[in-house]
Structure formats: structure tokens, C-alpha cells
Kinemage of the C-alpha trace (Angstrom):
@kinemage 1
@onewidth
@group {chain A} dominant
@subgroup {mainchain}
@vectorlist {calphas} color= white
{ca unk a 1} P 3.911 -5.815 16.728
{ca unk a 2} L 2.155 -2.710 17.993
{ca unk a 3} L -0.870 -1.591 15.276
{ca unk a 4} L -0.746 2.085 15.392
{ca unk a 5} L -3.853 2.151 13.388
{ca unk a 6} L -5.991 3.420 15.845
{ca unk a 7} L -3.502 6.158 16.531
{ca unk a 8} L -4.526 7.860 12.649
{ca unk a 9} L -7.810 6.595 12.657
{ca unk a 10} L -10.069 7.032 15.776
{ca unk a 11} L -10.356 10.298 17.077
{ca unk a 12} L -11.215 9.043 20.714
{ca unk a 13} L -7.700 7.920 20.734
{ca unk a 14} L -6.048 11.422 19.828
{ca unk a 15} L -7.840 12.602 22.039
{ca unk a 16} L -6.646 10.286 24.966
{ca unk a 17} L -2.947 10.990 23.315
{ca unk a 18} L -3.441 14.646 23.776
{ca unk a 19} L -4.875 14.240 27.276
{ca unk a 20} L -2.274 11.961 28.434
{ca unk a 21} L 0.173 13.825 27.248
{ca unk a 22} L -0.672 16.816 28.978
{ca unk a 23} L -1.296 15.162 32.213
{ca unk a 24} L 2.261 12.931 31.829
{ca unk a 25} L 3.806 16.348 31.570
{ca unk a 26} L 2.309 17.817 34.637
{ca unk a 27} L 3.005 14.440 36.503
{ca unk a 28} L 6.807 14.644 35.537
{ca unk a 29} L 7.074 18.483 37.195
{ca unk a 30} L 7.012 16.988 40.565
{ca unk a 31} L 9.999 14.210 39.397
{ca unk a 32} L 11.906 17.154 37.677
{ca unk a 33} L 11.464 19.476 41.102
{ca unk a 34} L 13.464 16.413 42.853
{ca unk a 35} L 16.132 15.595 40.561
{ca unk a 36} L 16.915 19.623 39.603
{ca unk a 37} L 17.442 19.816 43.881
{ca unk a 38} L 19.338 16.882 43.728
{ca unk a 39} L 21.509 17.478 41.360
{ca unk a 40} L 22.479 20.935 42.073
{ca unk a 41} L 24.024 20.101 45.259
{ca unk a 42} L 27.178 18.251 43.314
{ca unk a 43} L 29.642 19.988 42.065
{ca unk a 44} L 28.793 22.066 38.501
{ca unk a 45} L 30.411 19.712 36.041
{ca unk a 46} L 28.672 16.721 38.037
{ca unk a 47} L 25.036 18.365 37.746
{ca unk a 48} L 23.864 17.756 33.720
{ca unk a 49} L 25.353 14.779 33.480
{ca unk a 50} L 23.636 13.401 36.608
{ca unk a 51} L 20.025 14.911 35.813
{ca unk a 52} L 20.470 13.539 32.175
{ca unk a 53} L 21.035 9.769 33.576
{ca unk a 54} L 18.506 10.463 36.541
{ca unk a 55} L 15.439 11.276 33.207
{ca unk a 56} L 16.950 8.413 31.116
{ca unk a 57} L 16.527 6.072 33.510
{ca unk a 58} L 12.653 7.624 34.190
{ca unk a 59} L 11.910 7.051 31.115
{ca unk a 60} L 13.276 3.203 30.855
{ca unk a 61} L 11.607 2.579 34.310
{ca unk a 62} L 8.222 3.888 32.578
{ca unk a 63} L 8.785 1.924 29.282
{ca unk a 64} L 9.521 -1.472 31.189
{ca unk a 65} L 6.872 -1.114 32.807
{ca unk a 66} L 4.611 -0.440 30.226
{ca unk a 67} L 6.239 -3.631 28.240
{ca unk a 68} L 4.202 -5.587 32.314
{ca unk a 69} L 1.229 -3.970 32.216
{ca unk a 70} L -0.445 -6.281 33.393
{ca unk a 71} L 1.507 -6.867 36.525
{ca unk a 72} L 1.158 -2.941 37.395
{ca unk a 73} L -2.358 -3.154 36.718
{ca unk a 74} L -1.943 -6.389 39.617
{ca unk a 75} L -0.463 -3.558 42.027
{ca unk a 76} L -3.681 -1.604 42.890
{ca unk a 77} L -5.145 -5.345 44.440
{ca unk a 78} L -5.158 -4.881 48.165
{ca unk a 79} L -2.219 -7.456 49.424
{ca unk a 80} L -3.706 -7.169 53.334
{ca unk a 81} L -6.345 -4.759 55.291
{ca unk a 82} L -6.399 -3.596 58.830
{ca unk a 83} L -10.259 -3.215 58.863
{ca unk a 84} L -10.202 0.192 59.770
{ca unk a 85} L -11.660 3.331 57.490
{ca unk a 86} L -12.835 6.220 58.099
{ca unk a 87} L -16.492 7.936 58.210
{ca unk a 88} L -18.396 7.372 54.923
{ca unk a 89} L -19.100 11.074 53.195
{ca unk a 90} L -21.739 11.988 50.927
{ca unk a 91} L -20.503 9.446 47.930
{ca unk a 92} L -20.408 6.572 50.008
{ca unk a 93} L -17.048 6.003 49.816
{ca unk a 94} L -14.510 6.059 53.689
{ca unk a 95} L -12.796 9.048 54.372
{ca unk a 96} L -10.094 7.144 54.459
{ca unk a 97} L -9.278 3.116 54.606
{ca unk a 98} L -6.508 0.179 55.337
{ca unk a 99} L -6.625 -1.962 52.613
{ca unk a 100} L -3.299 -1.888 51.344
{ca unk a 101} L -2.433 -2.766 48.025
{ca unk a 102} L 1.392 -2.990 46.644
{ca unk a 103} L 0.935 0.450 44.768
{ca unk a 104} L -0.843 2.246 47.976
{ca unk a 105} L 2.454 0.720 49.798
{ca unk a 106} L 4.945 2.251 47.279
{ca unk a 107} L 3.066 5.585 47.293
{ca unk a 108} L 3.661 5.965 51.100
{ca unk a 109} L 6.575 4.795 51.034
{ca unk a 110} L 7.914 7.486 48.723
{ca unk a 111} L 5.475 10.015 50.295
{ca unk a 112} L 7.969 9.505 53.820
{ca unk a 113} L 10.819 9.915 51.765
{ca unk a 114} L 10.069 13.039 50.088
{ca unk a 115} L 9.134 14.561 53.212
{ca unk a 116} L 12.569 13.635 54.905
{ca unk a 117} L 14.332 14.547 52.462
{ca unk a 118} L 12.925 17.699 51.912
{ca unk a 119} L 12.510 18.246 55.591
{ca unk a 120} L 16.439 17.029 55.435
{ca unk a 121} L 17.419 20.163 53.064
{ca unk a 122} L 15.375 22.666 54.692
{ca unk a 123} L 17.160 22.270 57.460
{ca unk a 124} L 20.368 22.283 55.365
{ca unk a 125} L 19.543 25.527 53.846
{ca unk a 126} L 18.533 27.107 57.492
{ca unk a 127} L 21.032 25.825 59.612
{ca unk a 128} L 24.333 28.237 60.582
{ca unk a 129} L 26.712 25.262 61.312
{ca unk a 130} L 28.608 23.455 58.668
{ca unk a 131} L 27.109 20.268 57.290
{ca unk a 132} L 28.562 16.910 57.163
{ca unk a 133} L 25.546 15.822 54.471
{ca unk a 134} L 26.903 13.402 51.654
{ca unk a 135} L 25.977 15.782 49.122
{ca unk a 136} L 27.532 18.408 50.473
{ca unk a 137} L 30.998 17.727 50.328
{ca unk a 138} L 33.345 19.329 48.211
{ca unk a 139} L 36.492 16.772 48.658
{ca unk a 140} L 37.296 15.314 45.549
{ca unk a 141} L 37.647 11.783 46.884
{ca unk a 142} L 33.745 11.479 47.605
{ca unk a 143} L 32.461 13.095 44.349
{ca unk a 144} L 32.104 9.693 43.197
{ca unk a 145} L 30.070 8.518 46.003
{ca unk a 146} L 27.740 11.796 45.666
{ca unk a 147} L 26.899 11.035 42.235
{ca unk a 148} L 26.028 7.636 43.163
{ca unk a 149} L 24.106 8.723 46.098
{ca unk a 150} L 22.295 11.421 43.983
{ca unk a 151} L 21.546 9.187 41.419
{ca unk a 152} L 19.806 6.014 43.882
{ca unk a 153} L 17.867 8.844 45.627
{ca unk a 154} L 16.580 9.617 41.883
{ca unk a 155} L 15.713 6.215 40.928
{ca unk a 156} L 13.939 5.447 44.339
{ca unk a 157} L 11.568 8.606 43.353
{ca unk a 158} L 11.771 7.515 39.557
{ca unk a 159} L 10.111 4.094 40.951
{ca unk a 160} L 7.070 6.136 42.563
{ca unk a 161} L 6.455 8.695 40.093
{ca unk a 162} L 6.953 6.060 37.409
{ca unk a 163} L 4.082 3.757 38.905
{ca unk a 164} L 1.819 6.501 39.579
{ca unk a 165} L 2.427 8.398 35.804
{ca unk a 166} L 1.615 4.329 33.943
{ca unk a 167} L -1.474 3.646 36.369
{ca unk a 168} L -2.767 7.151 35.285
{ca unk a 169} L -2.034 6.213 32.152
{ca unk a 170} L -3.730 2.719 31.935
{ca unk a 171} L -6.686 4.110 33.324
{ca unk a 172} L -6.898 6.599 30.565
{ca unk a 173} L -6.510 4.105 27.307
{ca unk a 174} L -6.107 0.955 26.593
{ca unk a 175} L -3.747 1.074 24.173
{ca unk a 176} L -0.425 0.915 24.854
{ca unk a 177} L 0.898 2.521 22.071
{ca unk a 178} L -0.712 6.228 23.034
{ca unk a 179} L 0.823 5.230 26.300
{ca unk a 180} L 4.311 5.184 25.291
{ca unk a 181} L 4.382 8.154 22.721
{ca unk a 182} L 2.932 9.764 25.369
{ca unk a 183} L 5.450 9.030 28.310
{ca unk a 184} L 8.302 9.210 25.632
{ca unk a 185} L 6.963 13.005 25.086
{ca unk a 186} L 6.569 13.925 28.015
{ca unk a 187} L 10.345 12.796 29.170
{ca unk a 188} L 12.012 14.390 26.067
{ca unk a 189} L 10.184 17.804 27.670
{ca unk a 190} L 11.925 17.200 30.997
{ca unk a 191} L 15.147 16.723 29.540
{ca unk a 192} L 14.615 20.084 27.234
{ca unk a 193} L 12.911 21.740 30.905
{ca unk a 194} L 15.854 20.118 32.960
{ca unk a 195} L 19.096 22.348 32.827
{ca unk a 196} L 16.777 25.631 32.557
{ca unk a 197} L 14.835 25.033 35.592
{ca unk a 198} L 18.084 23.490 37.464
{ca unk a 199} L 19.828 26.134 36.382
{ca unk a 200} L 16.909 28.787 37.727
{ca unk a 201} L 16.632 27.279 40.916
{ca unk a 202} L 20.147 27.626 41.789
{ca unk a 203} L 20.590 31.191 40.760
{ca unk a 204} L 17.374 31.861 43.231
{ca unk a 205} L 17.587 30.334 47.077
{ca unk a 206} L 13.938 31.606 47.811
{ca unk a 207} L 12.702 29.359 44.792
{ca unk a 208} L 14.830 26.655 46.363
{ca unk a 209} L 12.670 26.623 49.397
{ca unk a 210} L 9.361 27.355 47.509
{ca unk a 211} L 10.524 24.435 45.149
{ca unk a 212} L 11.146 22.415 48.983
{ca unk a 213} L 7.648 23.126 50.081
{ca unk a 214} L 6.173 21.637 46.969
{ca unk a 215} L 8.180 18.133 47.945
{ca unk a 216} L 6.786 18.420 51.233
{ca unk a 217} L 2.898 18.955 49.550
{ca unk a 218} L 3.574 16.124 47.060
{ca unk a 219} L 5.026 13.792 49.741
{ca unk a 220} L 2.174 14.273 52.416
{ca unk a 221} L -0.188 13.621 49.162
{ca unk a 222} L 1.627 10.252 48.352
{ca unk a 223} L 0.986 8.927 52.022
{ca unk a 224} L -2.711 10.331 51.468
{ca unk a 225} L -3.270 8.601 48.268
{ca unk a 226} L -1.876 5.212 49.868
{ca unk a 227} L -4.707 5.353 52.925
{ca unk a 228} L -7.152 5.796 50.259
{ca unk a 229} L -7.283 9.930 50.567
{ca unk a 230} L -7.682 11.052 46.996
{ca unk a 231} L -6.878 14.739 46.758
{ca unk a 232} L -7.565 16.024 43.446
{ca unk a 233} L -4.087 16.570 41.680
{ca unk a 234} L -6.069 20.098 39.989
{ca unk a 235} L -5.463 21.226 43.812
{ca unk a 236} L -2.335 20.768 43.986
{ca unk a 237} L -0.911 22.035 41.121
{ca unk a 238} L -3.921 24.815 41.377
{ca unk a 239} L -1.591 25.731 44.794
{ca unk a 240} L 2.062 25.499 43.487
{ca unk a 241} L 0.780 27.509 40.288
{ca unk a 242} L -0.496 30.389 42.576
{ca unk a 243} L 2.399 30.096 44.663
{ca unk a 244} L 4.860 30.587 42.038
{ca unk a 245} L 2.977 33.552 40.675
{ca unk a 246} L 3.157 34.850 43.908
{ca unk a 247} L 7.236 34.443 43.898
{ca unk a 248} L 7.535 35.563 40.930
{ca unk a 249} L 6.106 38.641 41.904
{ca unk a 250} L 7.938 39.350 44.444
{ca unk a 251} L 11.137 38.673 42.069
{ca unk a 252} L 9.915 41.646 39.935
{ca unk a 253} L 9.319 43.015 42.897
{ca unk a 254} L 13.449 42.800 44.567
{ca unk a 255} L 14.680 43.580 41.008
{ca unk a 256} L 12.998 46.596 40.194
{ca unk a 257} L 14.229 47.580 44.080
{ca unk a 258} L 17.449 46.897 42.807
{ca unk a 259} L 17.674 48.803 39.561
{ca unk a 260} L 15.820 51.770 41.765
{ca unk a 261} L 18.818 51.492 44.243
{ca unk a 262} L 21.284 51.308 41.425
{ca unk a 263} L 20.029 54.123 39.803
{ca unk a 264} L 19.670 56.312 42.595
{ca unk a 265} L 24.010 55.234 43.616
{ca unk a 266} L 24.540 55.832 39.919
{ca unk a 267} L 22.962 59.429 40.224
{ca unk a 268} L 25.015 60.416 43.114
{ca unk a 269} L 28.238 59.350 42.008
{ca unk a 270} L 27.385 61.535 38.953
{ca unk a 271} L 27.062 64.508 41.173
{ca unk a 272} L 30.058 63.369 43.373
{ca unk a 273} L 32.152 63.619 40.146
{ca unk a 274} L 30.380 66.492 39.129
{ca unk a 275} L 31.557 68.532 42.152
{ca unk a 276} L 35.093 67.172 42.082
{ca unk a 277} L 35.428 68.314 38.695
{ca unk a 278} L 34.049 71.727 39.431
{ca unk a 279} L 34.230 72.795 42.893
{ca unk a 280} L 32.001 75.493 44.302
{ca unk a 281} L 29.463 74.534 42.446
């Protein structure tokens, strides 16, 4: 039985609840990012239903495996090391090193993937000749096989983010407890953000490739963070915050061009009617 005593009674603990949620919730943005691109490439009556499985089945990945937390603490021991790291800088820790654990072999391993598949639909979303991509299909015979394929492309990135959001976690708190209200919170907020953002994203094809270039960030990240590179995750987000402000802008930006040049055609179709209804003057 799990004592949520210290959950009511030590204030150290809401305090780690509070934290951790927060930082679950950031952590899950990059996950959400993946599955609303995902999804949006199947056909419209395909796309809730597959986002809503591709979050469920985050949030049972996370909950199993908080229920071995002992084996995912097991993952960060190094498993076999190349001897080679880098220069040591001014904390006397390498630049960089080989030592390999399990986890630092899952984060890479994801890390490639995000960058070819992003990569993969930038090149989708560029390219003038018609596509022969799985996703892309519109036959009704393979939307089967798209959902499937959309949905083992979400649990492969489920796997990564999942290990990376529970080590986070354990290093946080010990007790498990504040660990699952907190990934439980923080999943019910990407099914409420889920449709919204999807939905966003699709209505907007310069978000899509913003929302590309962040996969590429987070991917090259991953591979860092598995040769022992830790970038601070405050950068990153620091970077995709200012670079959505900066589309955003220029959103308000093409629709007040747009109401400008709407109101300007509305004006001279007044006066076009205007002088067919009284010529001469």
C-alpha cells in the first residue's frame, strides 16, 4: 500500500509535487509536438482517436515503469565504455565521454529517430513531387496500416520520453507516490492540450515546420545527452519559447495584412457599386 502521508504532511514533498509537476509538463511538450505531427497526417476521423491511444499508452508506459523503479534506476549503469572522452572543462567533468549505459543507449537511439523523421517530413512538406510515404496515403485499404504505423512510431518515442520524464523524476523524490500524481497530471494536460494544439498546427503549415525544427533540436539533444553532453533543458525550451513568440508575431503580423487587404477590396467594391448605381459621379 502506498502511505500518502507524507503527501499532507511534509512540505518538502509538496514542494517536489509542484516542481515535478511543472517540469513533467514541460517534458511531455516535446512527446505532444510528435504525436500532434503524427497524427495529423491520417485522415481527420483517424487523428483524435489515434493521439488519444498514442497519450494513454504514455501514460501506462510511465506508470509501469514507475511500478520497476528500481530496474530504471539500473539503466543509467554504464553496460560498456570505449575509453574515449573529451577535454575536462572547468568542473572537472569530460566534455563529452563513451561509457554507455542502457538509458544513454535509448536516448540516442531515439535522438536518430527524431531527426529522420523529422528530417523525413521536411522534406515531405518541401518537395513538389507526389509522395509515396505510408502516412500519406489516402486509399482506404491502407488506413489501417497508417494508424498502426502512426501509432508504433508513437510508442517508440513514448519509450524515450517515458524513461527520460521517470529518471527526472526519481532524481527529484523518493517517493513514488508524488511521482505518479505527478506523471498522471501532467498526461491528463496533454490529453486536454492534444486536439487544440493538433488542431493549430494543421490550420498553420509555417508552425508545422517551426514545430519540425524543434524535433530536430530535441533529437540532436537526445544523442548529446547519451555521449554524456548535458545541455541544460532551460536552453532549450528558453529557444523554442522565443521562437514561437517570434511566429506568433509574424501571425499577427500576415493577419492584420490580410484584414488591411480586405478592407482596402471591400472599399473599392463600395465605390465600384457606388458608380454603377450613379453614373457620372
Amino acid at each position: 500500500m502506498f502511505d500518502f502521508t507524507p503527501l499532507f504532511t511534509d512540505p518538502t514533498a509538496w514542494a517536489a509535487l509542484i516542481t515535478l509537476v511543472v517540469m513533467e509538463v514541460v517534458l511531455g511538450i516535446d512527446n505532444l509536438i510528435f504525436i500532434s505531427i503524427l497524427s495529423n497526417k491520417l485522415p481527420p476521423e483517424h487523428r483524435q482517436r489515434t493521439r488519444r491511444i498514442g497519450i494513454g499508452l504514455a501514460l501506462i508506459m510511465r506508470l509501469g515503469l514507475l511500478a520497476t523503479i528500481g530496474w530504471i534506476v539500473g539503466l543509467t549503469a554504464p553496460v560498456f565504455d570505449l575509453g574515449i572522452q573529451g577535454a575536462v572543462n572547468s568542473h572537472g567533468e569530460p566534455g563529452f565521454e563513451t561509457a554507455f549505459s542502457w538509458r544513454d543507449l535509448i536516448l540516442i537511439a531515439g535522438g536518430l529517430f527524431l531527426i529522420w523523421k523529422a528530417t523525413k517530413e521536411i522534406h515531405h512538406a518541401t518537395d513538389v513531387s507526389p509522395s509515396h510515404d505510408l502516412l500519406e496515403k489516402n486509399k482506404a485499404e491502407v488506413v489501417i496500416t497508417n494508424v498502426g504505423s502512426a501509432i508504433f512510431q508513437i510508442i517508440l518515442l513514448d519509450m524515450v520520453f517515458s524513461i527520460d520524464s521517470i529518471l527526472t523524476a526519481v532524481g527529484m523524490t523518493d517517493h513514488v507516490v508524488i511521482m505518479m500524481i505527478a506523471v498522471v497530471f501532467a498526461v491528463l494536460v496533454m490529453l486536454l492540450a492534444a486536439d487544440p494544439l493538433a488542431e493549430f498546427i494543421d490550420k498553420n503549415p509555417t508552425v508545422v515546420m517551426l514545430a519540425l525544427g524543434f524535433l530536430l533540436m530535441i533529437g540532436a539533444v537526445l544523442i548529446a545527452d547519451g555521449f554524456g553532453v548535458h545541455v541544460p533543458k532551460g536552453y532549450i525550451y528558453a529557444a523554442m519559447a522565443f521562437s514561437a513568440l517570434v511566429e506568433g508575431l509574424n501571425m499577427l503580423s500576415r493577419g492584420a495584412s490580410a484584414r488591411k487587404a480586405a478592407a482596402e477590396k471591400a472599399h473599392l467594391d463600395a465605390l465600384n457599386d457606388r458608380e454603377k448605381a450613379e453614373p457620372g459621379v
